[in-house]
C-alpha positions as CSV (number, residue, x, y, z in Angstrom):
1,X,173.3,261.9,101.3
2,X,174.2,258.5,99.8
3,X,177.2,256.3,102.0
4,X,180.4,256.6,99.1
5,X,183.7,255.0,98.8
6,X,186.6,254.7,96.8
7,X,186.0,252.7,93.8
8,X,189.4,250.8,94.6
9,X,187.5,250.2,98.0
10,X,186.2,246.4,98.5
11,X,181.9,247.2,97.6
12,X,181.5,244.3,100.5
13,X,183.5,246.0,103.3
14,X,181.5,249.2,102.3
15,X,178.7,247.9,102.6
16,X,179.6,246.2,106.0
17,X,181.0,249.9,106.8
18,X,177.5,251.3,105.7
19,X,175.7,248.7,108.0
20,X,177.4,249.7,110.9
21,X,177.2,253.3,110.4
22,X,173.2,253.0,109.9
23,X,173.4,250.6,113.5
24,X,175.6,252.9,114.9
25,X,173.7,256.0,114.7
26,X,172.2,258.1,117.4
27,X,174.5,255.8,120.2
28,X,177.6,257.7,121.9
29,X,180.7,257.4,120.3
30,X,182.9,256.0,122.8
31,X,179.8,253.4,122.5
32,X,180.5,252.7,118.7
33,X,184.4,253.0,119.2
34,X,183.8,249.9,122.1
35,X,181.5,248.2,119.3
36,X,183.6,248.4,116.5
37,X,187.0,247.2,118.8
38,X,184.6,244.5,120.2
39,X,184.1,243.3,116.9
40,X,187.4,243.7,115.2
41,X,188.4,241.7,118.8
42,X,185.7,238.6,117.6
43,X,186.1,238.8,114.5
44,X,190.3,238.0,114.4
45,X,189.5,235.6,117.6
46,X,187.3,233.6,114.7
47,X,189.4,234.0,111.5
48,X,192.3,233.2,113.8
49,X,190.4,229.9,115.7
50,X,189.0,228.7,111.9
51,X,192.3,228.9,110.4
52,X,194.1,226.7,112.9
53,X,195.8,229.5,114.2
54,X,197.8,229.5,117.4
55,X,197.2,232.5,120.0
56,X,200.4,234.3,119.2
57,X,199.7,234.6,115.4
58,X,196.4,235.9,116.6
59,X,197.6,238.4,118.2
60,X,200.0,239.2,115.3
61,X,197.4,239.7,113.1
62,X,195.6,241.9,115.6
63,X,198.7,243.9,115.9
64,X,198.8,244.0,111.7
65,X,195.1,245.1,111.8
66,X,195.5,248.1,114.6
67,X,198.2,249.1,112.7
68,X,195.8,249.5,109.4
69,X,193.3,251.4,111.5
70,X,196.1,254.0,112.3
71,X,197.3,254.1,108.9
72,X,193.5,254.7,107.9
73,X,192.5,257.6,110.5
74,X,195.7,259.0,109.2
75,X,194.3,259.0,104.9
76,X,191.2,259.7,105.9
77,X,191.6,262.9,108.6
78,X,190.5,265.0,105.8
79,X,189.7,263.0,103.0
80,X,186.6,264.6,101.0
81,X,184.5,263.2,98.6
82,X,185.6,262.5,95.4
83,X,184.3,262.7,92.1
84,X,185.8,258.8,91.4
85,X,183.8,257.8,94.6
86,X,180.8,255.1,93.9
87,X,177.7,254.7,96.0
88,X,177.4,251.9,98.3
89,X,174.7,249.7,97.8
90,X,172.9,247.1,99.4
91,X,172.2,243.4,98.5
Protein backbone atom coordinates (compact mmCIF):
# COMPACT_ATOMS: atom_id res chain seq x y z
CA UNK A 1 0.00 0.00 0.00
CA UNK A 2 1.46 3.43 -1.16
CA UNK A 3 2.60 6.03 2.03
CA UNK A 4 -0.47 9.02 1.50
CA UNK A 5 -0.98 12.33 2.94
CA UNK A 6 -3.05 15.22 2.86
CA UNK A 7 -2.67 17.18 -0.09
CA UNK A 8 -2.53 20.36 2.19
CA UNK A 9 0.42 18.28 3.83
CA UNK A 10 4.11 19.75 2.93
CA UNK A 11 5.20 16.68 -0.03
CA UNK A 12 8.89 17.27 1.67
CA UNK A 13 7.93 16.46 5.32
CA UNK A 14 5.99 13.40 3.78
CA UNK A 15 8.46 12.25 2.24
CA UNK A 16 10.84 12.81 5.38
CA UNK A 17 7.79 11.03 7.27
CA UNK A 18 7.90 8.22 4.57
CA UNK A 19 11.78 7.87 5.07
CA UNK A 20 11.58 7.27 8.58
CA UNK A 21 8.75 4.99 8.51
CA UNK A 22 10.67 2.72 5.80
CA UNK A 23 13.97 3.08 8.60
CA UNK A 24 11.85 2.58 11.26
CA UNK A 25 10.36 -0.70 10.32
CA UNK A 26 10.73 -4.02 12.02
CA UNK A 27 12.62 -2.00 15.26
CA UNK A 28 10.49 -1.81 18.64
CA UNK A 29 8.47 1.06 19.12
CA UNK A 30 9.60 2.59 22.19
CA UNK A 31 12.89 2.24 19.86
CA UNK A 32 11.32 4.55 17.01
CA UNK A 33 9.44 6.78 19.69
CA UNK A 34 13.39 7.43 21.32
CA UNK A 35 14.47 7.98 17.55
CA UNK A 36 12.04 10.30 16.45
CA UNK A 37 12.38 12.47 20.08
CA UNK A 38 16.15 12.14 19.54
CA UNK A 39 15.82 13.80 16.34
CA UNK A 40 13.14 16.33 16.98
CA UNK A 41 15.74 16.97 20.12
CA UNK A 42 18.91 17.65 17.27
CA UNK A 43 17.08 18.87 15.00
CA UNK A 44 15.64 22.25 17.13
CA UNK A 45 19.26 22.16 18.99
CA UNK A 46 20.52 23.05 15.15
CA UNK A 47 17.68 25.28 13.77
CA UNK A 48 17.98 26.92 17.22
CA UNK A 49 22.17 27.13 17.28
CA UNK A 50 22.06 28.34 13.15
CA UNK A 51 19.66 30.98 13.87
CA UNK A 52 21.49 32.71 16.60
CA UNK A 53 19.17 31.58 19.02
CA UNK A 54 19.63 31.72 22.72
CA UNK A 55 18.92 28.42 24.90
CA UNK A 56 15.63 29.65 26.28
CA UNK A 57 14.06 30.40 22.90
CA UNK A 58 15.21 26.87 22.12
CA UNK A 59 13.52 25.48 24.47
CA UNK A 60 10.43 27.64 23.54
CA UNK A 61 10.27 26.33 20.32
CA UNK A 62 10.67 22.80 21.62
CA UNK A 63 7.79 23.47 23.88
CA UNK A 64 5.81 24.97 20.52
CA UNK A 65 6.80 21.72 18.66
CA UNK A 66 5.71 19.05 21.57
CA UNK A 67 2.68 20.92 21.69
CA UNK A 68 2.09 20.26 17.66
CA UNK A 69 2.82 16.57 18.31
CA UNK A 70 -0.12 16.42 20.81
CA UNK A 71 -2.27 18.40 18.74
CA UNK A 72 -1.33 15.85 15.90
CA UNK A 73 -1.85 12.32 17.79
CA UNK A 74 -5.11 14.03 18.70
CA UNK A 75 -6.32 14.69 14.45
CA UNK A 76 -4.89 11.73 13.60
CA UNK A 77 -6.29 8.95 16.48
CA UNK A 78 -8.57 7.85 13.77
CA UNK A 79 -7.96 9.68 10.81
CA UNK A 80 -8.60 7.24 7.59
CA UNK A 81 -7.57 7.60 4.25
CA UNK A 82 -9.03 9.99 2.23
CA UNK A 83 -10.12 10.15 -1.19
CA UNK A 84 -8.23 13.90 -1.36
CA UNK A 85 -5.06 12.08 -0.03
CA UNK A 86 -1.87 12.17 -2.64
CA UNK A 87 0.88 9.56 -2.79
CA UNK A 88 4.18 10.37 -1.42
CA UNK A 89 6.88 10.13 -3.66
CA UNK A 90 10.41 10.04 -3.68
CA UNK A 91 13.09 12.34 -5.33
Amino acid sequence: MPITHDPDFSPSIAQLVAAFNCCADGHAMTDVIEAAANMLSAALHNYGAASGMTRDEVMELAQEACRGVIANVQINWERQRQATDVEVRSN
